[in-house]
Residue frames as qw, qx, qy, qz and C-alpha x, y, z in Angstrom:
[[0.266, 0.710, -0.254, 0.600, 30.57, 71.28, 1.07],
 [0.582, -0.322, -0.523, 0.532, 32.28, 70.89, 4.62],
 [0.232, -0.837, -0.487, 0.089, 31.60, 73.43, 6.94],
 [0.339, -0.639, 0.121, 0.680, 34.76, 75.78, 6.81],
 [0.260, 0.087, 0.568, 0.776, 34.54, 75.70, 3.16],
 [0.005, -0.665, -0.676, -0.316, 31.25, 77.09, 3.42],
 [0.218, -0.887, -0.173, 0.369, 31.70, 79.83, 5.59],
 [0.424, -0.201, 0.524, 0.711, 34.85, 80.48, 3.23],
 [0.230, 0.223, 0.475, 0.820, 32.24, 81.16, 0.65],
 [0.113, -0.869, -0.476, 0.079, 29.62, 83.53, 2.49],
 [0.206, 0.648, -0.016, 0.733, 29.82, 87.14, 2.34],
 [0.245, 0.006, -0.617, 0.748, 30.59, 88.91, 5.53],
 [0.620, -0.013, 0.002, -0.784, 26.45, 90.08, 5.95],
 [0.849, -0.210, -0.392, -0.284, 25.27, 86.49, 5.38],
 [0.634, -0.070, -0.702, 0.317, 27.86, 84.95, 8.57],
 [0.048, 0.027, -0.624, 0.780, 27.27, 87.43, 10.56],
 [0.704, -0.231, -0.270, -0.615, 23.19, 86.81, 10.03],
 [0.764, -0.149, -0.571, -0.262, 23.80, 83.45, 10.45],
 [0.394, 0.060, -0.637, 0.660, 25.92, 83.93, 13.82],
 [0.309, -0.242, 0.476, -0.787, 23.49, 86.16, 15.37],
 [0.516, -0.271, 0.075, -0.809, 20.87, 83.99, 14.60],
 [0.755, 0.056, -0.651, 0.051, 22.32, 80.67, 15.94],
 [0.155, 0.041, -0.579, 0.799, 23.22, 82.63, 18.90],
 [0.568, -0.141, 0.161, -0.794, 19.29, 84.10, 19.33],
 [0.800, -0.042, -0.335, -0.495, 17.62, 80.40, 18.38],
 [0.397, 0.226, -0.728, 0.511, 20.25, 78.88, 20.94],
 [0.144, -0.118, 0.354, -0.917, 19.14, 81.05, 23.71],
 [0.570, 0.032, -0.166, -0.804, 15.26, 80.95, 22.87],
 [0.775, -0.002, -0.529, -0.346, 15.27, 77.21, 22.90],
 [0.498, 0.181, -0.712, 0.460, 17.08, 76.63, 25.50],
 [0.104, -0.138, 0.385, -0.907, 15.26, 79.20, 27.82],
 [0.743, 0.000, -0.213, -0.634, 11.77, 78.36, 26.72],
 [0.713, -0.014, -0.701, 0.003, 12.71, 74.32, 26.73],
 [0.503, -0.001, -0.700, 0.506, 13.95, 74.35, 30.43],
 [0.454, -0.083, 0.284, -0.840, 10.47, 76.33, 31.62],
 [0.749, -0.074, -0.436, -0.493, 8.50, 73.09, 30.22],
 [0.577, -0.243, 0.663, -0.409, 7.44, 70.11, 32.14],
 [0.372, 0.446, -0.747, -0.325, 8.52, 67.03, 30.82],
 [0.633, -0.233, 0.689, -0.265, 7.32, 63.48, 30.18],
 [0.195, 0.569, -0.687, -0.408, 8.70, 61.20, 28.51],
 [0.847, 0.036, 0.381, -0.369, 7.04, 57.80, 27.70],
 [0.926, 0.223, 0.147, 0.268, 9.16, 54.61, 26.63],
 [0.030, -0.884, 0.464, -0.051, 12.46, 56.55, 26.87],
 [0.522, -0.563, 0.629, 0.124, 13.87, 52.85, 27.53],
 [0.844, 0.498, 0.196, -0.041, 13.29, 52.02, 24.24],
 [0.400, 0.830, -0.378, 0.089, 16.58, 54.34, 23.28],
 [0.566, -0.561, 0.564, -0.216, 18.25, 52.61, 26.62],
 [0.895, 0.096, 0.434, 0.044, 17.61, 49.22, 25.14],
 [0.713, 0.690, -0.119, 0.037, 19.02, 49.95, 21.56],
 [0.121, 0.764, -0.585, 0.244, 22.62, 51.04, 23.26],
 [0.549, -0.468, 0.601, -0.344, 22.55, 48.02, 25.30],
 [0.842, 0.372, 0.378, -0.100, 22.33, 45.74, 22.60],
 [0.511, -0.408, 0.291, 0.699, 25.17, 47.53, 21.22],
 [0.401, 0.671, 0.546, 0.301, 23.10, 48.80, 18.30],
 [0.178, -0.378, -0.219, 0.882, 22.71, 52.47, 17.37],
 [0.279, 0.675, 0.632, -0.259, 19.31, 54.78, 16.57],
 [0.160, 0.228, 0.524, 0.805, 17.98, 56.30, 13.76],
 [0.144, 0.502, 0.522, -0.674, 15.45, 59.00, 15.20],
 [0.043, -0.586, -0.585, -0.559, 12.14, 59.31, 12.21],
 [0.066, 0.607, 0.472, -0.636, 10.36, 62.48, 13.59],
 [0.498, 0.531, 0.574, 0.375, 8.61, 65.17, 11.96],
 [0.280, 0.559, 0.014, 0.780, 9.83, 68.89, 10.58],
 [0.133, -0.703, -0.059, -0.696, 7.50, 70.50, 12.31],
 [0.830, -0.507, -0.227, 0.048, 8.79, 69.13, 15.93],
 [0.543, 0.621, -0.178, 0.536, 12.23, 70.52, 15.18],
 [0.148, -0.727, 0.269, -0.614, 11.98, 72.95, 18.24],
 [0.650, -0.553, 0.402, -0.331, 11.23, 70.57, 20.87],
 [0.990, -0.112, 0.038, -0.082, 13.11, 67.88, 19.80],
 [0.432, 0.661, -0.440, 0.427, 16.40, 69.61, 19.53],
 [0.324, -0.549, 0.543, -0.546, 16.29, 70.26, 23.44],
 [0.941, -0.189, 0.142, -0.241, 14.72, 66.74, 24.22],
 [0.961, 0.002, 0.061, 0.269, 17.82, 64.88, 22.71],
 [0.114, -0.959, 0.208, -0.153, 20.45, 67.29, 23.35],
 [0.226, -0.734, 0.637, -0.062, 24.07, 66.72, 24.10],
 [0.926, 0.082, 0.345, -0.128, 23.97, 63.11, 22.59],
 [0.234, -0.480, 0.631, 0.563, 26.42, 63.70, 19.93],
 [0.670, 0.467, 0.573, 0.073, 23.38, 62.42, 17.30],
 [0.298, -0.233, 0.436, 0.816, 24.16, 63.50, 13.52],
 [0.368, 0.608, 0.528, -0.465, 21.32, 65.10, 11.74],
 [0.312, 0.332, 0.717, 0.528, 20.49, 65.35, 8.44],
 [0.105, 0.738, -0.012, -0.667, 20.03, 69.36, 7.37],
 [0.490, 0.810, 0.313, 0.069, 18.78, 70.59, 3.99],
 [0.642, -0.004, 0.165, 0.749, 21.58, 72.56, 1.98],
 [0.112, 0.763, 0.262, 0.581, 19.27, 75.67, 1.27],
 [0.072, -0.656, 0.076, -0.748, 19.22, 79.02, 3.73],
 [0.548, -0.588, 0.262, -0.535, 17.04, 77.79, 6.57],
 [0.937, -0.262, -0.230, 0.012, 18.73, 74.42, 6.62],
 [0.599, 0.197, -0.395, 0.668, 22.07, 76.03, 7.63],
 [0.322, -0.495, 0.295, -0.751, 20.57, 78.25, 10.19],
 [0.961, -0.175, -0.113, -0.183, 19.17, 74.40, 11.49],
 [0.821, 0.051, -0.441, 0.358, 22.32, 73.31, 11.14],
 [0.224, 0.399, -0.439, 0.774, 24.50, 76.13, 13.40],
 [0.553, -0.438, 0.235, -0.668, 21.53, 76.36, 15.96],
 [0.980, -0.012, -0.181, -0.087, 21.36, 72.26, 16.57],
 [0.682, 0.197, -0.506, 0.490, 25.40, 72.05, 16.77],
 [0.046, 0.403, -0.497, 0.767, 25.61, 74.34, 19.72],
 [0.812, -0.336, 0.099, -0.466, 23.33, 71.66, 21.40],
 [0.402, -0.473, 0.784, 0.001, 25.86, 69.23, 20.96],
 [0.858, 0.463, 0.154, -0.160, 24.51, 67.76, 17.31],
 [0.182, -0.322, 0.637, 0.676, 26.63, 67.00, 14.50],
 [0.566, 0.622, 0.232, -0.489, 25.30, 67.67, 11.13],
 [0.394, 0.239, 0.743, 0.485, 24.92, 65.83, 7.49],
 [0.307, 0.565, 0.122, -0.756, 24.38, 68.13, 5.23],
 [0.081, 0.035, -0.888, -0.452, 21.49, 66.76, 2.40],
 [0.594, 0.229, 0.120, -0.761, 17.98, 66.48, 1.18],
 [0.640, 0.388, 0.662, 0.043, 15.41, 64.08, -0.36],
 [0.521, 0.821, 0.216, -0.083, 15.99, 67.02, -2.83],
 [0.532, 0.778, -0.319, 0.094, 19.35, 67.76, -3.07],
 [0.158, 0.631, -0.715, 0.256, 22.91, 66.45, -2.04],
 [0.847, -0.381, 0.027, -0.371, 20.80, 63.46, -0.36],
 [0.923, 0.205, -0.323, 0.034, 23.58, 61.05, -1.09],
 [0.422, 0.427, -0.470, 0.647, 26.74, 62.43, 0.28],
 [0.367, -0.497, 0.265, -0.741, 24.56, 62.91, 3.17],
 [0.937, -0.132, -0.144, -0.291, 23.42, 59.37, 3.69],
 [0.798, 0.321, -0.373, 0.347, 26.87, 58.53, 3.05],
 [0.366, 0.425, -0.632, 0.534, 28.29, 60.36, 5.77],
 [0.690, -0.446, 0.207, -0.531, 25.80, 59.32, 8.29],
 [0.989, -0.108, -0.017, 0.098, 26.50, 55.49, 7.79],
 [0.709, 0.254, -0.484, 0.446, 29.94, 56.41, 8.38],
 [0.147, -0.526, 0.383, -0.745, 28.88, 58.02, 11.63],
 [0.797, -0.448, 0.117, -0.388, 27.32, 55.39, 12.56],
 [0.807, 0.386, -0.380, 0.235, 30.44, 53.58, 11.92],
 [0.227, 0.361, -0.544, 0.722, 32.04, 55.54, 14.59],
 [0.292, -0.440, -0.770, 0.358, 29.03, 54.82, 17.21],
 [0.067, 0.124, 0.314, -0.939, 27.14, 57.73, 16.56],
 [0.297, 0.619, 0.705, -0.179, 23.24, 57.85, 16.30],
 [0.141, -0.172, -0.492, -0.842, 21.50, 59.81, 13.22],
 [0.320, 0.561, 0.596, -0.478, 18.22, 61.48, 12.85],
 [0.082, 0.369, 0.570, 0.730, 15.86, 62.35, 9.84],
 [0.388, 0.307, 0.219, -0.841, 13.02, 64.84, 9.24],
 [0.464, 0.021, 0.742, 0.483, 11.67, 62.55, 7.24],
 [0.348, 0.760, 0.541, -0.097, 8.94, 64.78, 5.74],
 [0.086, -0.802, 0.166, 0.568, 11.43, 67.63, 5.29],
 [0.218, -0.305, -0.260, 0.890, 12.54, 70.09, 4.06],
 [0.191, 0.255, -0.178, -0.931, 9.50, 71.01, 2.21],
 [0.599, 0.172, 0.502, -0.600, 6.87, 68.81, 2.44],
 [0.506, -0.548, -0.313, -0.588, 4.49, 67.26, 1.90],
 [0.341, -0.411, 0.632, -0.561, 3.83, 67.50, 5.91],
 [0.676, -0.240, 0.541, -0.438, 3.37, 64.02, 7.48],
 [0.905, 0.385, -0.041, -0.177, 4.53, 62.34, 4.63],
 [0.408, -0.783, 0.385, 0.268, 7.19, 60.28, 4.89],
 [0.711, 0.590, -0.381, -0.046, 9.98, 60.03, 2.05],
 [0.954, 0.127, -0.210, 0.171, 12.81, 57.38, 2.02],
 [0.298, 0.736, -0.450, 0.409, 16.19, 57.35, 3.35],
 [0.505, -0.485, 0.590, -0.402, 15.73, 55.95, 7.54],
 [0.943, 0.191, 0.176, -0.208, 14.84, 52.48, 6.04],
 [0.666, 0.682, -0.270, 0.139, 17.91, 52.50, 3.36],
 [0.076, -0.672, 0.514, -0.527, 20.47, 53.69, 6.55],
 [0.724, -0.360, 0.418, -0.414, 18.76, 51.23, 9.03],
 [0.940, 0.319, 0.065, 0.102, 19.37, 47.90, 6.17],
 [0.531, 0.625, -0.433, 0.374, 22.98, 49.27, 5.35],
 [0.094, -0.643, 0.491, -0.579, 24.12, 50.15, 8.62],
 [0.526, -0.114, -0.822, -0.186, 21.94, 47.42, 10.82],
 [0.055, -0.078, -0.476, 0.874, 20.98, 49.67, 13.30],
 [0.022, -0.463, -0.861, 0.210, 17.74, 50.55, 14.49],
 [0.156, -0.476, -0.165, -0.850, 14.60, 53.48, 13.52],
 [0.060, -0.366, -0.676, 0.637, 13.44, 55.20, 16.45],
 [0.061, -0.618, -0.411, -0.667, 10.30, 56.70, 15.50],
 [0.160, -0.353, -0.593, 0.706, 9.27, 59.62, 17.86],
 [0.113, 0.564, 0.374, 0.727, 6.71, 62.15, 18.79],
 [0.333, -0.211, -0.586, 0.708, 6.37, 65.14, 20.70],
 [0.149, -0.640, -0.589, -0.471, 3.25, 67.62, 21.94],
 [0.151, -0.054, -0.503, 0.849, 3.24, 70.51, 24.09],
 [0.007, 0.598, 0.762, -0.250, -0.20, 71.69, 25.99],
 [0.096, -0.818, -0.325, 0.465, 0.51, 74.90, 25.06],
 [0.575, 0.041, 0.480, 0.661, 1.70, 76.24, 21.97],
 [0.257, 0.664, -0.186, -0.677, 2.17, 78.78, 19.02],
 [0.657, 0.285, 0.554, 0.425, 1.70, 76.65, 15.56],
 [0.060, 0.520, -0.182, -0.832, 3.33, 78.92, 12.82],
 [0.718, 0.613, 0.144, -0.298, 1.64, 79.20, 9.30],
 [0.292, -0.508, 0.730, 0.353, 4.31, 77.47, 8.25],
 [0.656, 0.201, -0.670, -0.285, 4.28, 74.07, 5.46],
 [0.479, 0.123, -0.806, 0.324, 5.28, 72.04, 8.37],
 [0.579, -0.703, -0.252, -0.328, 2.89, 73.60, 11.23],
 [0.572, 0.258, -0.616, 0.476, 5.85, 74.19, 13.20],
 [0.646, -0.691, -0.318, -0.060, 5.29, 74.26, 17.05],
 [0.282, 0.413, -0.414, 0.761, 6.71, 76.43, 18.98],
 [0.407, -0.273, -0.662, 0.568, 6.28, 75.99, 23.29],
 [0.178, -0.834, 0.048, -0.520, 4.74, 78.50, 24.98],
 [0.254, 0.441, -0.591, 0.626, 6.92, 78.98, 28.20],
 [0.314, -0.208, 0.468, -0.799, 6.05, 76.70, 31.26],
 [0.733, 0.228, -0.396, -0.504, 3.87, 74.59, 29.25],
 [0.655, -0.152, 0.740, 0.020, 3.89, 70.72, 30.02],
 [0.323, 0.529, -0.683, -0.386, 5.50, 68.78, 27.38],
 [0.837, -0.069, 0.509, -0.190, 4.47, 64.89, 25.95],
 [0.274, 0.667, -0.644, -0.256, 7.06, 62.69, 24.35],
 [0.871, 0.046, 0.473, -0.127, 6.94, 59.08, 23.01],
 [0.093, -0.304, 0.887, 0.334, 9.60, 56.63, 21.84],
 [0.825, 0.201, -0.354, -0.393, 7.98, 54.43, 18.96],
 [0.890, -0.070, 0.413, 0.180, 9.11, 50.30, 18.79],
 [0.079, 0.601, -0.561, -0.564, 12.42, 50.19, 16.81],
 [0.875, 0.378, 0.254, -0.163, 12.42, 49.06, 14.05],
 [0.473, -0.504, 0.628, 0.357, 14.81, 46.84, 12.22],
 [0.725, 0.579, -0.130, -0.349, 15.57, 45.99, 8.47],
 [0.897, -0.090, 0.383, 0.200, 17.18, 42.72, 7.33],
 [0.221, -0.566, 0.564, 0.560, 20.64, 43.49, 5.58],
 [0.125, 0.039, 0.827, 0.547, 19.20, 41.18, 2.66],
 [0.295, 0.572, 0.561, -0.521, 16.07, 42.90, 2.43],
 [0.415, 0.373, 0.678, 0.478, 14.35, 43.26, -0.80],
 [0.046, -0.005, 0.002, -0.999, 13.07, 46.19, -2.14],
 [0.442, -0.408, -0.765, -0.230, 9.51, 44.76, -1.77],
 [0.550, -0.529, -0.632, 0.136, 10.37, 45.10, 1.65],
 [0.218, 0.015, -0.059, 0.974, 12.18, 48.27, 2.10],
 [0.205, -0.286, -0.565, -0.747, 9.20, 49.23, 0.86],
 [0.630, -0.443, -0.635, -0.064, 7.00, 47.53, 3.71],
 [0.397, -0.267, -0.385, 0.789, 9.67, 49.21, 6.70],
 [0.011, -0.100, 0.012, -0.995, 8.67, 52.40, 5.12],
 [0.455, -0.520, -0.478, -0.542, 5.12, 51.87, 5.26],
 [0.607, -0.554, -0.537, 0.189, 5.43, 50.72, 9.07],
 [0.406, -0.171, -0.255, 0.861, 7.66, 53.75, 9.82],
 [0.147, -0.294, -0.405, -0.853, 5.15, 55.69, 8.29],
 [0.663, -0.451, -0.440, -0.404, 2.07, 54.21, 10.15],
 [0.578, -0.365, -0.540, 0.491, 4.30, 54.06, 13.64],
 [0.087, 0.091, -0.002, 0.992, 5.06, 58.22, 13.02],
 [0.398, -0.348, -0.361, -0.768, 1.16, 58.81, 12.33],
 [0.612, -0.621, -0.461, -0.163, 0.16, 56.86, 15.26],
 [0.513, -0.226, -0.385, 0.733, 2.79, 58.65, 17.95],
 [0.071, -0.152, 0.012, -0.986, 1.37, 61.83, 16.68],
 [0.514, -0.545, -0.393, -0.533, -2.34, 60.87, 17.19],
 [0.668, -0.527, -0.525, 0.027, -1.36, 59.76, 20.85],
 [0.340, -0.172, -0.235, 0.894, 1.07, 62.86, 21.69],
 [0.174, -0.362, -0.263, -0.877, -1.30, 64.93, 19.82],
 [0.606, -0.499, -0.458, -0.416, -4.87, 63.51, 21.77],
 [0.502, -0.206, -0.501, 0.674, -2.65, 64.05, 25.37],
 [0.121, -0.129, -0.202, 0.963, -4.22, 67.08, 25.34],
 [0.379, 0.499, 0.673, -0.393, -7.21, 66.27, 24.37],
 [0.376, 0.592, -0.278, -0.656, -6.94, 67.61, 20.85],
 [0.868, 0.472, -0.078, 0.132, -7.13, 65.61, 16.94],
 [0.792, -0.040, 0.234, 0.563, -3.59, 65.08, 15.62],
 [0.403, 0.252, 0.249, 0.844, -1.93, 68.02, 14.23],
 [0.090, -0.840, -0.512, -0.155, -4.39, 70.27, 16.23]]
């Protein structure tokens, strides 16, 4: 469902929820993001893709959501949002960063969502997955950046990010929320590329490495602070 047709069918109580609270989670991230201290490690990894004339497919995970909205900001990237409640609060709070948004799930509407990413990337725009989303399991990652990356012939950026200071909610996803002020560690993965005539053997193989590049960015954002992974 496009995005005017959807407001078209909300009741006047659910848009104006969702307005204030795209307008509060706007605010909140912004304000909070632009008290941290950033550092960013292998940032020319994204540099390189565009220079090659290529364009990125960002693999992160759910629960990173907050800080990685502000980290890639104004970019025009197209994100892949869940069709249920809290993926359209995702979506309205993300566009007024300067996203665009595919709405679709590994559970529902996944296709039409794939579908209009590879035609964003058609038009030179970069795409991003949760790939664990929207409902776990956490740190597991399901299909879909591989599939995009072989059609399309563009590149997966895996990333991960770790703040020193934080609130983790009780969440599925352990979502992380900044604490204000906080110093912040981010890390580009190696992209990674899939041969247009790739087999499903190998598809198979991408995912495993995207899988095993995700788990090791988190053990080395995570252990910046001297903590396990997911601590």
């Amino acid at each position: 469902m496009r995005g005017a047709d959807r407001n078209n069918s909300l009741s006047f109580l659910d848009r104006f929820k969702f307005s204030m609270v795209s307008i509060a989670g706007y605010w909140i991230i912004r304000i909070v993001c632009g008290s941290l201290r950033w550092e960013k490690n292998d940032w020319t990894n994204l540099e390189t893709i565009h220079r090659e004339g290529k364009r990125f497919i960002v693999a992160f995970w759910h629960g990173r959501i907050f800080l990685g909205t502000y980290a890639f900001r104004n970019r025009g990237i197209v994100v892949m949002t869940s069709q249920n409640r809290d993926g359209e609060y995702i979506a309205r709070i993300i566009r007024r960063f300067g996203y665009g948004v595919a709405r679709g799930s590994s559970t529902r509407g996944s296709r039409g969502a794939i579908v209009e990413m590879l035609y964003q990337m058609k038009l030179n725009k970069d795409v991003a997955f949760t790939l664990d989303g929207p409902l776990g399991p956490r740190y597991v990652a399901k299909p879909g950046a591989a599939y995009v990356a072989r059609k399309s012939g563009n590149a997966v950026l895996p990333f991960s990010v770790s703040v020193e200071k934080k609130w983790v909610m009780p969440s599925w996803d352990h979502f992380i929320i900044p604490k204000p002020f906080s110093k912040v560690f981010l890390k580009l993965g190696t992209p990674i590329y899939v041969d247009e005539n790739a087999t499903d053997e190998e598809i198979e193989r991408v995912e495993a490495r995207i899988q095993n590049s995700l788990n090791e960015l988190q053990r080395i954002t995570d252990s910046h602070w001297g903590c396990e992974p997911d601590c």
